[in-house]
LUMZASE-969727 format. One record per residue: x, y, z of N, C-alpha, C in turn. Coordinates in steps of 0.02 Angstrom, whole numbers. Example, Ala and Ser with C-alpha at 12.3 -4.5 7.8 and 13.67 -1.06 7.14 Angstrom:
660 -284 390 615 -225 390 660 -165 390 $
642 -112 354 684 -53 357 645 2 394 $
END
This chain:
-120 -907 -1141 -105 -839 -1121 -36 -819 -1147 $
-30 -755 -1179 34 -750 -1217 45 -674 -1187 $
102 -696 -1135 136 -642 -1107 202 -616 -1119 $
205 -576 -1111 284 -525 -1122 314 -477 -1083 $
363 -449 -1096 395 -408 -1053 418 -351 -1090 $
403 -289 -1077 432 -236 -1106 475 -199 -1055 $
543 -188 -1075 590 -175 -1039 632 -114 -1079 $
616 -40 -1030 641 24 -1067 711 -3 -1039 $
749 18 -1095 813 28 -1060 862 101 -1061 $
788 161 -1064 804 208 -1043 866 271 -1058 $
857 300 -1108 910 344 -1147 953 395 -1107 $
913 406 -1070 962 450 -1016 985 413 -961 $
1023 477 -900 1045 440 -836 1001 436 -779 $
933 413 -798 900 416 -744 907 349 -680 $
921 302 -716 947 235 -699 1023 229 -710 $
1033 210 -677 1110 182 -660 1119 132 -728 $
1162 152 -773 1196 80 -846 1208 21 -803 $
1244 4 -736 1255 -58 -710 1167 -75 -687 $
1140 -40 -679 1080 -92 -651 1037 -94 -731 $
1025 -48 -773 985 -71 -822 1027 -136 -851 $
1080 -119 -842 1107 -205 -888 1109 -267 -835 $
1114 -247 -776 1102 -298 -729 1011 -328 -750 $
969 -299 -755 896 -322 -762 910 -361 -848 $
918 -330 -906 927 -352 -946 976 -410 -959 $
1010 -437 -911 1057 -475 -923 994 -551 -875 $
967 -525 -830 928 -569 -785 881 -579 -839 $
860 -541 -881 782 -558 -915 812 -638 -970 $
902 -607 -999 908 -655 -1057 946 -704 -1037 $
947 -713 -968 982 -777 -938 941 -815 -916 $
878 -790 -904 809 -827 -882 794 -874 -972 $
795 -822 -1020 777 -844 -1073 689 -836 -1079 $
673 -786 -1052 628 -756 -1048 594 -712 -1113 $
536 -721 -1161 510 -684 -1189 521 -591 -1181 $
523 -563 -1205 552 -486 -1183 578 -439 -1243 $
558 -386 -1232 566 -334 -1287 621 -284 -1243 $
673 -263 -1289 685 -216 -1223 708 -165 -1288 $
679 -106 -1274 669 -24 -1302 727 4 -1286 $
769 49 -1333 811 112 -1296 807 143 -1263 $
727 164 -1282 701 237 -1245 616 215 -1258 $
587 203 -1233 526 198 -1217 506 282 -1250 $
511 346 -1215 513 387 -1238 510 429 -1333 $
575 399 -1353 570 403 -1394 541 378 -1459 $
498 316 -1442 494 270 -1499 415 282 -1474 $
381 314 -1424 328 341 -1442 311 425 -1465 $
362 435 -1491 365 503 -1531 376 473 -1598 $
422 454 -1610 460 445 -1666 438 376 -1733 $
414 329 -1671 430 249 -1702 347 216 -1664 $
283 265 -1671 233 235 -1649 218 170 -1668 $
204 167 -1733 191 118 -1774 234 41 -1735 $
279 47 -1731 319 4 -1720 288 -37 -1635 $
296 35 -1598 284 12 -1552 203 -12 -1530 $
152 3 -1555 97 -18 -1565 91 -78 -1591 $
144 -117 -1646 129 -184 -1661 169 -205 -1613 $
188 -197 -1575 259 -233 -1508 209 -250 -1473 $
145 -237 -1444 77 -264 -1414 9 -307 -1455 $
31 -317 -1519 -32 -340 -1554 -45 -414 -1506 $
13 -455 -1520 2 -546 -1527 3 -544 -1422 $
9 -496 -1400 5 -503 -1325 -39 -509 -1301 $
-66 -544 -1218 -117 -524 -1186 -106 -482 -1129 $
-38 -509 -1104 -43 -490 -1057 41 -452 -1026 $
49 -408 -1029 125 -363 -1039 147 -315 -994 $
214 -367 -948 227 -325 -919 271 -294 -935 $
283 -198 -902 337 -139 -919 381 -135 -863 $
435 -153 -882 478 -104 -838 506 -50 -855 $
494 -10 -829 519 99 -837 505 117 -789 $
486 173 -810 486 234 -727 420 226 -716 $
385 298 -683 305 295 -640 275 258 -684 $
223 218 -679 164 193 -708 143 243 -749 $
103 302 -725 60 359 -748 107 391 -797 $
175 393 -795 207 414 -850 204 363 -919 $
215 329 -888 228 249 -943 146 229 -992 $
72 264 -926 16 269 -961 20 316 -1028 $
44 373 -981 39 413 -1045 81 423 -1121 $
120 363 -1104 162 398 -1167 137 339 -1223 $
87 263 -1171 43 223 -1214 -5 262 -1255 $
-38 307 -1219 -81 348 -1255 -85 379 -1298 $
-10 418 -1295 -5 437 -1348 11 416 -1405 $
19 363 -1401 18 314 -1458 -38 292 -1477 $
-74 285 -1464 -144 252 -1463 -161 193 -1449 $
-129 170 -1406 -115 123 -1397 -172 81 -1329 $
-193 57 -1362 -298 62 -1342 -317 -39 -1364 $
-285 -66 -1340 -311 -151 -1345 -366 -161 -1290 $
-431 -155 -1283 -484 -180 -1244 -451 -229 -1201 $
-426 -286 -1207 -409 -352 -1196 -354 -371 -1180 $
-310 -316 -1189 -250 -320 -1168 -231 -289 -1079 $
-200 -324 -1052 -178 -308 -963 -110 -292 -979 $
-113 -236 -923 -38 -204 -922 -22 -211 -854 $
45 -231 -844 52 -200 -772 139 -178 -793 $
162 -149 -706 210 -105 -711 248 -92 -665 $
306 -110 -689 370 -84 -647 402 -46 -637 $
419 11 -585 448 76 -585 508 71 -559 $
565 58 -594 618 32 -586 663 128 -541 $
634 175 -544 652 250 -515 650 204 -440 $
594 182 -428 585 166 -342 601 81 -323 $
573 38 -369 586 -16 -336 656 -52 -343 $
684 -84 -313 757 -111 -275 749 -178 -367 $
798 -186 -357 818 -255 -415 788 -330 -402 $
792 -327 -341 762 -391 -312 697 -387 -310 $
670 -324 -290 612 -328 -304 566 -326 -364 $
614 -309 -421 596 -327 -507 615 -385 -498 $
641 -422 -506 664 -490 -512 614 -527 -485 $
581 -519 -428 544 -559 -370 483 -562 -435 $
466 -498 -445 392 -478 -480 400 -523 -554 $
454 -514 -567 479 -554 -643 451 -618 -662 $
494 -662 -607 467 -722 -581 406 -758 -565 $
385 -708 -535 300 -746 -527 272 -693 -595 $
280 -667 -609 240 -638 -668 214 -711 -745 $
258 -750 -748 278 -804 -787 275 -872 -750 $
203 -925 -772 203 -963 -754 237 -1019 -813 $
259 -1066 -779 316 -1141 -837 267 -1132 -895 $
221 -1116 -931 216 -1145 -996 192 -1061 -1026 $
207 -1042 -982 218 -961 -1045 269 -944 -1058 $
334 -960 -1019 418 -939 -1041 412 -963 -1107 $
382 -909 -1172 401 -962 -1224 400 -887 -1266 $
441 -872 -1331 433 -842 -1365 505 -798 -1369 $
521 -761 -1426 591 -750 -1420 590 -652 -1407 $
673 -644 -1413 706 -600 -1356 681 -552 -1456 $
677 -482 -1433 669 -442 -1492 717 -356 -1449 $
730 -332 -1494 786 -277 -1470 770 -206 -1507 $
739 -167 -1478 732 -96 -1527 772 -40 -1496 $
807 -29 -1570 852 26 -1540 854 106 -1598 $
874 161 -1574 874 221 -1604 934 243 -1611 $
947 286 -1671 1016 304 -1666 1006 382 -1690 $
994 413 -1639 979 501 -1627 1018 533 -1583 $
1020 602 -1574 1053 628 -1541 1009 661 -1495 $
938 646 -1518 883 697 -1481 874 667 -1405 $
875 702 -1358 850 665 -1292 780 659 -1284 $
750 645 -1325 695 633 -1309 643 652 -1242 $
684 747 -1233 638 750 -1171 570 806 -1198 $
535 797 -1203 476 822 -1202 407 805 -1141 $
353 850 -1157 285 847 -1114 255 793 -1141 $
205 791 -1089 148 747 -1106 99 765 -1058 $
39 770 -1096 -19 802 -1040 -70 738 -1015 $
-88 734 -945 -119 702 -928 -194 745 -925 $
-242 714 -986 -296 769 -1003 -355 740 -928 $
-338 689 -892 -364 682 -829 -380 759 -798 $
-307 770 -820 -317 836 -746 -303 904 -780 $
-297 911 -834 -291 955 -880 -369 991 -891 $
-357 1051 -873 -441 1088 -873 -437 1142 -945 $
-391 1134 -994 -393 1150 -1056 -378 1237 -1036 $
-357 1267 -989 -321 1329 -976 -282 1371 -1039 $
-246 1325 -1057 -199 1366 -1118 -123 1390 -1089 $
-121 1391 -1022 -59 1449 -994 29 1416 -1040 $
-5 1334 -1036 69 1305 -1059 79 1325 -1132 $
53 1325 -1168 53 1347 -1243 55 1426 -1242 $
58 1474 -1227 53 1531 -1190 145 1544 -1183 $
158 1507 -1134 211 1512 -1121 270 1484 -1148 $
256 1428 -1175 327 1412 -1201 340 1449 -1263 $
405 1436 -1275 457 1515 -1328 473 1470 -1393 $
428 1406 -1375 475 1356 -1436 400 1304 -1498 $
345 1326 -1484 289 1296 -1505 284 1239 -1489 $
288 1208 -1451 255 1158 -1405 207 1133 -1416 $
185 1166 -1397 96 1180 -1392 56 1196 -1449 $
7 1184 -1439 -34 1197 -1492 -110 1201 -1454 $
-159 1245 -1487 -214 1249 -1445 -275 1235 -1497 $
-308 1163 -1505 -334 1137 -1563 -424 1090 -1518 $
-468 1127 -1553 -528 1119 -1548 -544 1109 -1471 $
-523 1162 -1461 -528 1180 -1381 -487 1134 -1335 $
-424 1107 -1341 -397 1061 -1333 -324 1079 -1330 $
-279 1074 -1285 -207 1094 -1298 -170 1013 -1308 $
-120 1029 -1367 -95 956 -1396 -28 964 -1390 $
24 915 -1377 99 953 -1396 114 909 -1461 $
106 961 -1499 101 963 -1567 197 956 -1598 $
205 977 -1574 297 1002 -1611 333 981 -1523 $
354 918 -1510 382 890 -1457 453 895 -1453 $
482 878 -1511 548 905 -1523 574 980 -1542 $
519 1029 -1513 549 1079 -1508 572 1097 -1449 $
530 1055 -1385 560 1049 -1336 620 1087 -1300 $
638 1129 -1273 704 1144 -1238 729 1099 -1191 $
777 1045 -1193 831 984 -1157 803 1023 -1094 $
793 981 -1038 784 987 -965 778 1069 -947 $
696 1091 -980 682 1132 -959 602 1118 -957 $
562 1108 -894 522 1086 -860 484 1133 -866 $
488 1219 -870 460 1263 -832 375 1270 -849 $
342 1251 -905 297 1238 -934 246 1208 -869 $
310 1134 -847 254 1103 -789 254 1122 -739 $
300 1182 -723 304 1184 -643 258 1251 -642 $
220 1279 -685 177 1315 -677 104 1305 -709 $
103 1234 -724 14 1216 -726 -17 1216 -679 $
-66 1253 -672 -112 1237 -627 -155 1188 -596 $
-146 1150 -640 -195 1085 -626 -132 1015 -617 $
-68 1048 -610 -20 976 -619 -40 924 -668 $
-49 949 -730 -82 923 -774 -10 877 -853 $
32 913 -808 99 915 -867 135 861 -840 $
158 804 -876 210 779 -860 299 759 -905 $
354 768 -893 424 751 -901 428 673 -879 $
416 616 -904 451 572 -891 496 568 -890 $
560 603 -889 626 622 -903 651 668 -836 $
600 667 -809 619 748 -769 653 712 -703 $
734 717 -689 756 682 -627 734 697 -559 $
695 738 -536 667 742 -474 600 723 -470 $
587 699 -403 502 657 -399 454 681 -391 $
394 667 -417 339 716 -390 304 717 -464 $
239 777 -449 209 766 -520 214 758 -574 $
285 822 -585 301 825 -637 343 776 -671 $
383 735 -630 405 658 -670 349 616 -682 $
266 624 -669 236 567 -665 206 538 -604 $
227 552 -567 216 499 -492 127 493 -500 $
126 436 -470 82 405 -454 27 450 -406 $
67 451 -341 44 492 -321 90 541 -263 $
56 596 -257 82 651 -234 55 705 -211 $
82 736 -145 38 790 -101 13 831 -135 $
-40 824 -152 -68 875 -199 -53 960 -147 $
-76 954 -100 -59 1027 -73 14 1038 -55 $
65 1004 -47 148 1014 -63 140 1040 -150 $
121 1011 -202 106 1036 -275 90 1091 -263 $
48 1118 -239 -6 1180 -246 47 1226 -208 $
63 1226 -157 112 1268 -135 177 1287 -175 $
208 1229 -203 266 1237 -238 244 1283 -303 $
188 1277 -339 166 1284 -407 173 1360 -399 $
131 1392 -309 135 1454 -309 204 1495 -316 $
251 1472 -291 335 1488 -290 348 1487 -333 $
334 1450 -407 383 1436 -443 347 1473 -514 $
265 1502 -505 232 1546 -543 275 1617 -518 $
280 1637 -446 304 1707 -431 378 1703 -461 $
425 1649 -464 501 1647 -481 491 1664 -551 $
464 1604 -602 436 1641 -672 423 1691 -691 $
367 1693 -659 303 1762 -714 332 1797 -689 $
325 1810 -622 325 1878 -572 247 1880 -547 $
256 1925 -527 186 1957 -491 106 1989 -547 $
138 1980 -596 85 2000 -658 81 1948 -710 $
59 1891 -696 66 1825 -735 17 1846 -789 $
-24 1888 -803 -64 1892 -863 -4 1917 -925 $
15 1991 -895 52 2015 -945 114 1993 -935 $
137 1938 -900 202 1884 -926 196 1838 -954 $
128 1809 -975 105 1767 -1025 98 1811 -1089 $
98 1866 -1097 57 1905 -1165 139 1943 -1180 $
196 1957 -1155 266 1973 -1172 278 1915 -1193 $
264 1842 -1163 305 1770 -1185 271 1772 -1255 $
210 1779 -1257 188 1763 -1331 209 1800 -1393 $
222 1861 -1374 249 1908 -1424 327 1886 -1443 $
378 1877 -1381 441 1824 -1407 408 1773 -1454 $
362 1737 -1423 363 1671 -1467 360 1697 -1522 $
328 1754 -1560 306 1759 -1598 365 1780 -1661 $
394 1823 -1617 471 1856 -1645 517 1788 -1663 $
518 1756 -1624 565 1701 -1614 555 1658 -1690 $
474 1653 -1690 441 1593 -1766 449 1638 -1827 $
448 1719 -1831 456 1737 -1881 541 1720 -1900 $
580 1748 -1855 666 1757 -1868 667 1667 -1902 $
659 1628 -1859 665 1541 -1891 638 1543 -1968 $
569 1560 -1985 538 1566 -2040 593 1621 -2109 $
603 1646 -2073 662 1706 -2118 718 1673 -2135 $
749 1637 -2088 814 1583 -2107 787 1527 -2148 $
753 1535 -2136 719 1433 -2183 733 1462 -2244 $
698 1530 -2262 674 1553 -2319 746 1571 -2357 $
785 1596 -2302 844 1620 -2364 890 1570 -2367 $
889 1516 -2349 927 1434 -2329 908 1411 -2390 $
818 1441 -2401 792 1385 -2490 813 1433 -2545 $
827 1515 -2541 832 1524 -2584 918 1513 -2612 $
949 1520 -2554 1011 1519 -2569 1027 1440 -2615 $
1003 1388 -2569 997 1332 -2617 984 1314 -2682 $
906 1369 -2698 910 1368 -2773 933 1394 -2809 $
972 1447 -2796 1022 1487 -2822 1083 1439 -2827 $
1095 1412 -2808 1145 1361 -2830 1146 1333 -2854 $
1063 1275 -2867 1051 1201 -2914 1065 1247 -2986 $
1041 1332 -2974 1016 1357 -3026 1091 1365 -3081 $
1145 1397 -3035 1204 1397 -3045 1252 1325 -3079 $
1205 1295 -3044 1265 1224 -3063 1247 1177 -3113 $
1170 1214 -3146 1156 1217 -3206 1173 1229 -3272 $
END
């Protein structure tokens, strides 16, 4: 049985730096098999490939990061699909140190501690906060692609994808706090509840909040505050498209010049 440990060590401040290095310092004093990621996050946007062979030679792999259901989904979006492979998972947001440690320990019986320490790291400035849809609960609506001002979204064979993730706006959620189906998740997002992921959660506390935070948004006419957002978006992709354009011509006007 060839087990491992995948250990985010998390790009933002969602975790305390003394306790992520407190766990990482326990994993390589054990001398424990273990991968430990910058950003879990980011290296399934950015560095799939990579992280998809980080599970080939495994059977059995445990994560420590945040919710489970967040940590599912950002496997997914990788494609990250081994029949045969067991996951389990540590949500280092809720559980105490001792109680990773406890789980650590029996996770690893004496003749699997074997295999060496590997380190992946990024050197970006991007925070890596973007969506991720859990198509569980996702009833293919459209409102999130609709609404965001930055192309996000994308709405592809009847299917909404987040297509352009790093267009993202840094810790701006508002996308999820008005799905209807709590279908959106921020693994990034510092408060608890659907929209970080959770496991689980009052669905009717959701449903109530979702209503508040559609009337704070839209207003009271959420059709035609979805159909004004789209026309920005729209203004917004031409003006970007207009700068690209005079950014290339100006450029070749120069190679042309320095000719």
């Amino acid at each position: 049985m060839n087990k491992k440990i995948v250990f985010c060590n998390c790009g933002v401040n969602l975790i305390d730096k003394d306790r992520l290095k407190g766990i990482s310092d326990y994993l390589s004093q054990a001398e424990l098999p273990f991968a430990k990621i910058s950003d879990l996050c980011f290296y399934s946007v950015d560095r799939k490939s990579e992280l998809k062979n980080l599970f080939i030679d495994s059977d059995e792999v445990l994560i420590i990061a945040c919710y489970p259901r967040a940590v599912k989904l950002l496997l997914d979006n990788c494609g990250i699909d081994h029949p045969s492979l067991k996951f389990e998972f540590l949500n280092f947001r809720e559980l105490s140190d001792d109680q990773i440690f406890i789980r650590i320990d029996s996770f690893f019986e004496e003749n699997d501690k074997n295999g060496e320490y590997s380190e992946f790291t990024n050197n970006t400035e991007w925070p890596s906060w973007f969506p991720i849809i859990d198509y569980s609960r996702c009833n293919t609506c459209g409102q999130c692609a609709d609404f965001c001002l930055f192309g996000v979204y994308e709405k592809q064979n009847n299917k909404v994808v987040v297509a352009n993730p790093k267009g993202c706006k840094n810790n701006c959620p508002a996308c999820g706090r008005i799905c209807p189906q709590t279908a959106i998740v921020f693994p990034k997002y510092e408060h608890k509840g659907a929209i970080a992921g959770a496991d689980e959660f009052d669905e009717m506390a959701e449903h109530q909040r979702q209503i508040q935070d559609i009337e704070t948004i839209l207003g009271s006419n959420i059709y035609k505050a979805l159909e004004m957002r789209k026309a920005k978006r729209q203004s917004i992709i031409r003006s970007v498209t207009m700068k690209q354009a005079i950014a290339e011509r100006e450029k070749a006007l120069a190679e042309k010049n320095n000719n």
